[in-house]
C-alpha positions as CSV (number, residue, x, y, z in Angstrom):
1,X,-14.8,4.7,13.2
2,X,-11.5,3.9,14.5
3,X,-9.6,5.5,17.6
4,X,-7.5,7.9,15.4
5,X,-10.4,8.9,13.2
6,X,-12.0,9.8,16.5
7,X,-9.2,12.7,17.8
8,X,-9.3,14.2,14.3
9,X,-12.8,14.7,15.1
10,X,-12.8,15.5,18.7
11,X,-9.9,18.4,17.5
12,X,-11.9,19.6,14.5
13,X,-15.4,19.6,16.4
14,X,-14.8,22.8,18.1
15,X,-13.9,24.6,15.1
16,X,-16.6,23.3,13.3
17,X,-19.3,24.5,16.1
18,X,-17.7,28.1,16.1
19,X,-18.2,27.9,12.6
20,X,-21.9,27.0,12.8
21,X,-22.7,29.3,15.7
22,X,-21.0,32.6,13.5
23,X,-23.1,31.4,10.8
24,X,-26.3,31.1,12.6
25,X,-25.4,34.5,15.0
26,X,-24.9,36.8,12.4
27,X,-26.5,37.5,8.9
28,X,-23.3,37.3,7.1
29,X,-23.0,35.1,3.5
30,X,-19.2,34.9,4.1
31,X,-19.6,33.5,7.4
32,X,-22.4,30.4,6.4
33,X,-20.1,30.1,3.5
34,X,-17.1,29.2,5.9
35,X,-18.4,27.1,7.9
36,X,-20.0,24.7,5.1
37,X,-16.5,24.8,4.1
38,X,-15.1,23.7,7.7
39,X,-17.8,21.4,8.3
40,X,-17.0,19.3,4.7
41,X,-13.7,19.5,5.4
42,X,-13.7,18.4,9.0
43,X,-16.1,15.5,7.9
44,X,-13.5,14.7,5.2
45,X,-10.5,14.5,7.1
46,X,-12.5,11.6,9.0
47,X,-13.9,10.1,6.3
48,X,-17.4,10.7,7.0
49,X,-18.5,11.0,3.2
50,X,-22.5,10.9,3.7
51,X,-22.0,14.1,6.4
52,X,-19.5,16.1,3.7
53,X,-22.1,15.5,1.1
54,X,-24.4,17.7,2.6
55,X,-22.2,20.5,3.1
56,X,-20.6,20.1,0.1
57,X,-24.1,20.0,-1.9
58,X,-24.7,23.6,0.2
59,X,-22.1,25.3,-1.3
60,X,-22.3,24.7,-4.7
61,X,-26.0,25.8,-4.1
62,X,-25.0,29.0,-2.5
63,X,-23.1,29.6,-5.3
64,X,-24.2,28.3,-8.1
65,X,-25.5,31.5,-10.6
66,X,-23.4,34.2,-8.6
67,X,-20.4,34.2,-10.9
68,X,-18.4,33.4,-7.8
69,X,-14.8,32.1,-9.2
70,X,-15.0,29.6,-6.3
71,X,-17.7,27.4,-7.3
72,X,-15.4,25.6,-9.8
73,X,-13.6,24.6,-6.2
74,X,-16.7,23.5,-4.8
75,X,-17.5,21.4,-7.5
76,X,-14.4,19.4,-7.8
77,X,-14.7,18.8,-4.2
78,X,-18.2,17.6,-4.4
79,X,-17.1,15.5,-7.1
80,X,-14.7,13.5,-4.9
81,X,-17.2,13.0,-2.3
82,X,-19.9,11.6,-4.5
83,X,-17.4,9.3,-6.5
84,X,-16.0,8.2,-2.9
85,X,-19.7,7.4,-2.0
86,X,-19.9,5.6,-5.4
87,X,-22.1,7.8,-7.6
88,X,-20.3,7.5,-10.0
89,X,-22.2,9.2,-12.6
90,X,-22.8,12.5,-10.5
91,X,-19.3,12.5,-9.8
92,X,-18.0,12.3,-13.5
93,X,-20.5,14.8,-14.1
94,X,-19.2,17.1,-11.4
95,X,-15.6,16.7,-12.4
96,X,-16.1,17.8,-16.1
97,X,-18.3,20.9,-15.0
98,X,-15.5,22.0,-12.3
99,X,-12.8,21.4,-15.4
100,X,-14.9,23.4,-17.4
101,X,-14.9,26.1,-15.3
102,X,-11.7,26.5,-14.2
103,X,-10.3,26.3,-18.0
104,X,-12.6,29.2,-18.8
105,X,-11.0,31.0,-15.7
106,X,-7.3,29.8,-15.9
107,X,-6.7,28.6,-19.5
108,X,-6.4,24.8,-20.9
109,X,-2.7,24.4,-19.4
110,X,-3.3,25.6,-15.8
111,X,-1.5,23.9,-12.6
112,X,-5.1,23.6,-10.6
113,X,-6.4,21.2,-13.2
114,X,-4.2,18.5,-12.2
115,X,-5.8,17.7,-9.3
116,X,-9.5,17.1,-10.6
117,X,-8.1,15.3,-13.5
118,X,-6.4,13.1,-11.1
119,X,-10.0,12.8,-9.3
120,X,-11.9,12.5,-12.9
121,X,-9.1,9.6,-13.1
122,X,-9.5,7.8,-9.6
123,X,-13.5,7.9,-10.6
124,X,-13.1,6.3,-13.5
125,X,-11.1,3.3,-11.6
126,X,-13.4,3.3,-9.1
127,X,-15.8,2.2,-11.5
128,X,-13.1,-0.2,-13.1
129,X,-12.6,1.9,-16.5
130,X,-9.7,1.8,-16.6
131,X,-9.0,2.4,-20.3
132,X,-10.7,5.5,-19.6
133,X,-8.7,6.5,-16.7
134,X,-5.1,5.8,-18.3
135,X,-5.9,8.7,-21.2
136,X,-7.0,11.2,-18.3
137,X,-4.0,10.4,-15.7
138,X,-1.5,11.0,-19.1
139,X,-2.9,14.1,-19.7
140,X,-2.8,14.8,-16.1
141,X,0.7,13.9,-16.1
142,X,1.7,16.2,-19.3
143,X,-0.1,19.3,-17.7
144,X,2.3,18.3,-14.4
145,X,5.1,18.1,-16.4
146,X,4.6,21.4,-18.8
147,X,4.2,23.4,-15.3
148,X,6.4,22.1,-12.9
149,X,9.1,20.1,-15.1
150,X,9.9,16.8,-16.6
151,X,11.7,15.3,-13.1
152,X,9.3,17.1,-10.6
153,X,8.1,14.8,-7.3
154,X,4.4,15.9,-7.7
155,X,3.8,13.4,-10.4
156,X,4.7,10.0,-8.8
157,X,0.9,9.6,-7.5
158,X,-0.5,10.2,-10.9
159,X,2.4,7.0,-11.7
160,X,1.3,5.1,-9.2
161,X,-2.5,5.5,-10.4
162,X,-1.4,4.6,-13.8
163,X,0.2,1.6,-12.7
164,X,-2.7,0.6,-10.9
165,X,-4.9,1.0,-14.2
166,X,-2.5,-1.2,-16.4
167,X,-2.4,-4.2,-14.1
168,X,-6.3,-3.8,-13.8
169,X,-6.0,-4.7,-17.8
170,X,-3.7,-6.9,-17.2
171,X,-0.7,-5.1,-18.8
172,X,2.3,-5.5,-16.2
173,X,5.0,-4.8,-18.8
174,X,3.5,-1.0,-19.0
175,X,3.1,-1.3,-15.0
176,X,6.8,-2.4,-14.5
177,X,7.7,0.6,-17.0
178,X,5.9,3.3,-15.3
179,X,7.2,2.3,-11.7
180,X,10.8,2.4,-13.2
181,X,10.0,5.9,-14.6
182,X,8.9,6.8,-11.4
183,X,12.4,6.2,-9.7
184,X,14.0,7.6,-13.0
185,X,12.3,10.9,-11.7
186,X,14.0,11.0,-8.4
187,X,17.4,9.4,-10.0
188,X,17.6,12.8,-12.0
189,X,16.3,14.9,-9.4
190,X,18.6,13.9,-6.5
191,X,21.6,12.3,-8.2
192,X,22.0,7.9,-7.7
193,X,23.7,8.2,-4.5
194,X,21.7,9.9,-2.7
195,X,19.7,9.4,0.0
196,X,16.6,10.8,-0.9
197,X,16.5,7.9,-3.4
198,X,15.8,5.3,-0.8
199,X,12.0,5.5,-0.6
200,X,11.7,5.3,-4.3
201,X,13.9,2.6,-4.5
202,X,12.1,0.5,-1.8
203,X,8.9,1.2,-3.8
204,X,9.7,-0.7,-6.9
205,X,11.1,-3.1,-4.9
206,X,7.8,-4.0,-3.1
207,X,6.6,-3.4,-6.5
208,X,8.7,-6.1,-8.1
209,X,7.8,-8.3,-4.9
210,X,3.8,-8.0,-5.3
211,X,4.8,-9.3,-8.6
212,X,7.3,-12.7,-7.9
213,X,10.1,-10.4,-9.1
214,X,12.3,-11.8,-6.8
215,X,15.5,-11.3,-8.9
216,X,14.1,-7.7,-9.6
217,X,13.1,-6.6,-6.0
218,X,16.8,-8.2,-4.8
219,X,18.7,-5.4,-7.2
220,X,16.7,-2.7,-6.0
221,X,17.1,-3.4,-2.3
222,X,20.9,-4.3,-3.2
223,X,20.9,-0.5,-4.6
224,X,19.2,0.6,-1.1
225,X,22.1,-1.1,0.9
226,X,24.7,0.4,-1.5
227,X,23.0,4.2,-1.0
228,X,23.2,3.6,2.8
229,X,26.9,2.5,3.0
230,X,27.7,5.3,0.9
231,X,25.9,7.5,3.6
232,X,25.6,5.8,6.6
233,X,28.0,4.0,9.2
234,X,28.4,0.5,9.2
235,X,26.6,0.1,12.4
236,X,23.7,2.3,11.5
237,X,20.5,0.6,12.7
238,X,19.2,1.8,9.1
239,X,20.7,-1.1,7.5
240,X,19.0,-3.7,9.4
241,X,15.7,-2.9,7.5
242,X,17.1,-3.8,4.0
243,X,19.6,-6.8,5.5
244,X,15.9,-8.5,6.7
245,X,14.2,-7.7,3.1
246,X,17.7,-9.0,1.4
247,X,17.9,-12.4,3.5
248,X,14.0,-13.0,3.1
249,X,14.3,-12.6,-0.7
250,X,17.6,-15.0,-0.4
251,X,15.9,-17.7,1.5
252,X,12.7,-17.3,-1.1
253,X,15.2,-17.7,-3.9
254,X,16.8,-20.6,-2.2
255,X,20.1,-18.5,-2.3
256,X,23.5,-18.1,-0.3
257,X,23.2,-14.9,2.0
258,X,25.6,-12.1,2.3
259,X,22.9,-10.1,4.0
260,X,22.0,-12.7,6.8
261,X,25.8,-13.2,7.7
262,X,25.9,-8.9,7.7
263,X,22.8,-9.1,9.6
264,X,24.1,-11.8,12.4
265,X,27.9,-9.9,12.5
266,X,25.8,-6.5,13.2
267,X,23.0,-7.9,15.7
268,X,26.4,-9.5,17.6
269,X,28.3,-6.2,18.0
270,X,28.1,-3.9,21.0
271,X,25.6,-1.9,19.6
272,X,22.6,0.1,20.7
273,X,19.9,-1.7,18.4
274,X,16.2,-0.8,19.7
275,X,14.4,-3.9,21.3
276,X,11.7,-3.9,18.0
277,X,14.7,-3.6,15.8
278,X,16.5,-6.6,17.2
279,X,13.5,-9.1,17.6
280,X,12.6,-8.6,13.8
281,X,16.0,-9.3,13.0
282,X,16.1,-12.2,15.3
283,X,13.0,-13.6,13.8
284,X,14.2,-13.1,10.4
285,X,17.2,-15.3,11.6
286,X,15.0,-17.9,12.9
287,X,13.3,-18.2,9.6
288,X,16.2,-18.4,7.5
289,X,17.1,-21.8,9.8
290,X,13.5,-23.2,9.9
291,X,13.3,-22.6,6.1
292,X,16.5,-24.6,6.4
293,X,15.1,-27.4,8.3
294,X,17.0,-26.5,11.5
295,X,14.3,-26.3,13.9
296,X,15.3,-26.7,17.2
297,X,18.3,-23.4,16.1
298,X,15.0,-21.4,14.2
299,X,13.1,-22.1,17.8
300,X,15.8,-20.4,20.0
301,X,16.1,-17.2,17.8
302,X,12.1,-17.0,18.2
303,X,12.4,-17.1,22.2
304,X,15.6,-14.5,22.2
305,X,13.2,-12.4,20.2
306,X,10.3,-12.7,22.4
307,X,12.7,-12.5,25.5
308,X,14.3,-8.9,23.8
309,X,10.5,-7.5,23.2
310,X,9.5,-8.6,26.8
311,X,12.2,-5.9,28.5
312,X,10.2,-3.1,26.7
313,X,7.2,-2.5,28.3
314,X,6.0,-0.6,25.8
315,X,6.2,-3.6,23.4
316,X,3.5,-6.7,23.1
317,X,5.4,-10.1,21.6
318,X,2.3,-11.3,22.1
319,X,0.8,-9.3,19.2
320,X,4.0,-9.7,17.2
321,X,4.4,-13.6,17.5
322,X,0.7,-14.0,18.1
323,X,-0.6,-16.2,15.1
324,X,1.8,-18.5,12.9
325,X,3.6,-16.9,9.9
326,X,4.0,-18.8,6.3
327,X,7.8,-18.4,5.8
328,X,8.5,-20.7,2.8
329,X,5.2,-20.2,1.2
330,X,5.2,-19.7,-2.6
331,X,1.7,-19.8,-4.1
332,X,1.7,-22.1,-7.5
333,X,1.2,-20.7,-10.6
334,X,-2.2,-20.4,-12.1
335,X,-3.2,-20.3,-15.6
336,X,-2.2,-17.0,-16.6
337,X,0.9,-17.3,-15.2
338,X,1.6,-20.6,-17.1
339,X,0.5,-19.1,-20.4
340,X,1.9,-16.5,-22.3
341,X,-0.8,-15.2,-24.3
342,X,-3.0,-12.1,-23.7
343,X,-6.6,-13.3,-23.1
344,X,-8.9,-10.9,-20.6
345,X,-8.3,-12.6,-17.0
346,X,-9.8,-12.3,-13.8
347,X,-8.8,-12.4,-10.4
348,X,-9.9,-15.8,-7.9
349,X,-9.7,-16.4,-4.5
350,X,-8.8,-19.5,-2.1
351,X,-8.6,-19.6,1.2
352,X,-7.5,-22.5,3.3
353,X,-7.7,-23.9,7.2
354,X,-5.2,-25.7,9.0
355,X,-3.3,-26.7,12.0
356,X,0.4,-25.1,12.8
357,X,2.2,-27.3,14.9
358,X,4.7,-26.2,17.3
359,X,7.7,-27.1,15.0
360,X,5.9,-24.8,12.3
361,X,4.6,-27.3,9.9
362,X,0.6,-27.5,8.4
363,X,-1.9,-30.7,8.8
364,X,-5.2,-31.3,8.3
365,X,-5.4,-28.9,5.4
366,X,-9.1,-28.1,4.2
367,X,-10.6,-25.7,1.4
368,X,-12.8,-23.2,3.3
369,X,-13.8,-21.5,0.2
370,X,-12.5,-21.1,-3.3
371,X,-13.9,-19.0,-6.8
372,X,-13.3,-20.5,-9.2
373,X,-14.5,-23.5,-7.2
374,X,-12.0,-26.8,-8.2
375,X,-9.4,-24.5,-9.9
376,X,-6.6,-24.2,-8.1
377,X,-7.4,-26.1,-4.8
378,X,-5.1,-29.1,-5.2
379,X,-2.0,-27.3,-6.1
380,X,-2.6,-25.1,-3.0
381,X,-3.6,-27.9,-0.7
382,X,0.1,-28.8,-1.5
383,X,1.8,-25.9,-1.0
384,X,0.4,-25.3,2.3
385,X,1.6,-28.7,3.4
386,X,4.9,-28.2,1.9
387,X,5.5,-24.3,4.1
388,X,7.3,-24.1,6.7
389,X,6.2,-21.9,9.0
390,X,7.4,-19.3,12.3
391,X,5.0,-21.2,15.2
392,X,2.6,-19.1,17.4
393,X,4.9,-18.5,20.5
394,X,2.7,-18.3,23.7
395,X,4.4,-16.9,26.8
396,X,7.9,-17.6,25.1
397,X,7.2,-20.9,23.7
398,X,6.5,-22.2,20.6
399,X,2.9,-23.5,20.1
400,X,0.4,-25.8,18.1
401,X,-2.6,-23.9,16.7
402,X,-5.7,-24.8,15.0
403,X,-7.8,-23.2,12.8
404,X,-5.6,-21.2,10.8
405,X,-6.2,-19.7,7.8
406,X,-4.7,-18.3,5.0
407,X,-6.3,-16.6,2.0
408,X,-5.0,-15.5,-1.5
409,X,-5.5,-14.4,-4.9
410,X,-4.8,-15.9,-8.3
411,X,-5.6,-15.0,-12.2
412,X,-7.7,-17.2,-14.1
413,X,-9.2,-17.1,-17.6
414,X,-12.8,-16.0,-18.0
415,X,-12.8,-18.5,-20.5
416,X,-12.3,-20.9,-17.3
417,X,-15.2,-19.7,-14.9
């Protein structure tokens, strides 16, 4: 359990104990019910599913055969916990019993059934039906939309779900169209210009980037930079996020950069740029020039970037420049992406070990492990050796480091296993 995790705990436990002891005090239904419900809850928040079962299992036994409106509740919520705990089966169970229940109450078209849908849904993935879980988020989505309008925000994580599903399957044309519907929601809700736009904007991007999209991720970080002109001034320390995701995509594509020259011109201005702020942008200058061969130049933005962490205390370049970054890496393309036809796939796995030099370049490169074994391990072998990559800096200076490894995914046939 993690640091964070921990304080949520350490604020909720107090509650949680007053809960218990009003419960145990006093012979009062209300009061036992309560606390079951702080005690799931608190154990929720934390993530402590085997503790929330138990309360959760409580109140739908208080409950259960009372009439009580608020056992449908219960049950959706015991629902999630079980399918978060992996029974599966219980969980679908529980979340057509709690739909049940709260149609009977609230009619077929209510608001409150998006949410267990969605959790019927996220079941269903979790036990990779995804078929399944496509037909539940849609009608999730439809009941959304009849209640709170076509272009309302509450429907993007029921998109992203689906999206999710149809690259399970191995559909990304229906992926790629439901992430662009998803920023055609906010388009017509805020207007093109706006700001508000931004953060659905810079999720297709990344979208379009988990899937080699390069072109496709460039226009919709273009679009970013255009909404922040529009908005912003033209020294707004705003822009420097989208000028590093603009070069990076540049130097993948092997591409003049407008963006890097706008990012050197603003990092070179008088201008209050936080230390974090400016050592990301100096590294992502240093790996446009070691991408470019230009090692000695790539070198000295890496030390003015360590140098500009160091005079923040509250900073650790260690951490940031700590282990040797691929910058050039491009992974080859495996059989599914060389073949256009629609065959079930699955997903493999390499990873590799190797040396870093202090000029950022790979020896010695070894297959640690790799499934489908043979399949794809020359073409990566080669690929590693032809990266460049940002070298491990150690008090400043660039170093040689061993032993590094680098794992990643590819599709594959089943007809190849």
């Amino acid at each position: 359990m993690g640091l964070l995790t921990w304080f949520r705990l350490a604020k909720l436990l107090p509650f949680m104990l007053i809960a218990q002891q009003i419960g145990a005090q006093i012979d009062d239904p209300e009061a036992h019910l309560r606390s079951l419900v702080l005690a799931r809850d608190a154990q929720i928040i934390v993530e402590d599913f085997s503790g929330a079962l138990t309360s959760a299992e409580g109140l739908v036994s208080a409950l259960e055969d009372t009439g009580d409106k608020r056992l449908a509740g219960h049950i959706v919520q015991l629902a999630r916990v079980q399918a978060e705990l992996g029974e599966l089966a219980n969980a679908e169970e529980n979340y057509l019993r709690g739909l049940e229940l709260l149609e009977e109450q609230n009619g077929e078209l209510a608001l409150n059934l998006v949410v267990p849908y969605h959790g019927l849904a996220r079941s269903y993935m979790y036990g990779s039906r995804y078929e399944e879980a496509i037909t539940v988020l849609e009608h999730a989505q439809d009941l959304n939309q009849r209640n709170l309008g076509l272009f309302n925000l509450e429907q993007t994580e029921l998109l992203d779900d689906m999206a999710v599903a149809y690259l399970s399957l191995g559909d990304t044309l229906e992926a790629q169209r439901i992430q662009r519907e998803r920023l055609r929601i906010a388009v017509r809700r805020f207007g093109a210009e706006s700001p508000k736009t931004i953060p659905f904007l810079s999720h297709l991007g990344q979208y379009y980037e988990y899937s080699r999209m390069k072109a496709q991720a460039r226009e919709q970080y273009q679009q970013i930079l255009e909404v922040q002109e529009a908005n912003l001034d033209s020294n707004d320390i705003s822009l420097l996020f989208v000028l590093r995701k603009l070069t990076l995509i540049d130097l993948a594509r092997n591409e003049p950069s407008s963006a890097r020259a706008r990012l050197t011109e603003i990092l070179n201005r008088d201008v209050d740029i936080p230390p974090m702020e400016r050592a990301r942008s100096l590294t992502v200058l240093g790996d446009w020039e070691m991408d470019h061969k230009r090692v000695e130049a790539a070198l000295e933005y890496y030390r003015d970037g360590w140098r500009v962490m160091e005079s923040d205390p509250t900073l650790g370049p260690e951490n940031f420049y700590g282990e040797p970054t691929p910058i050039s890496f491009v992974a080859p393309l495996g059989p599914v992406d060389l073949r256009r036809r629609q065959d079930s796939y699955a997903w493999g796995i390499i990873t590799l070990s190797f040396t870093v030099s202090a000029e950022g370049r790979a020896s010695d490169v070894q297959i640690m492990s790799s499934e489908p074994a043979g399949l794809m391990d020359a073409r990566y072998i080669g690929r590693v050796r032809e990266t460049y990559f940002r070298p491990r800096l150690l008090n400043g200076e660039p170093t040689l480091t061993s032993n590094v490894q680098l794992s990643h995914q590819f599709r594959y046939f089943f007809s190849q296993n």
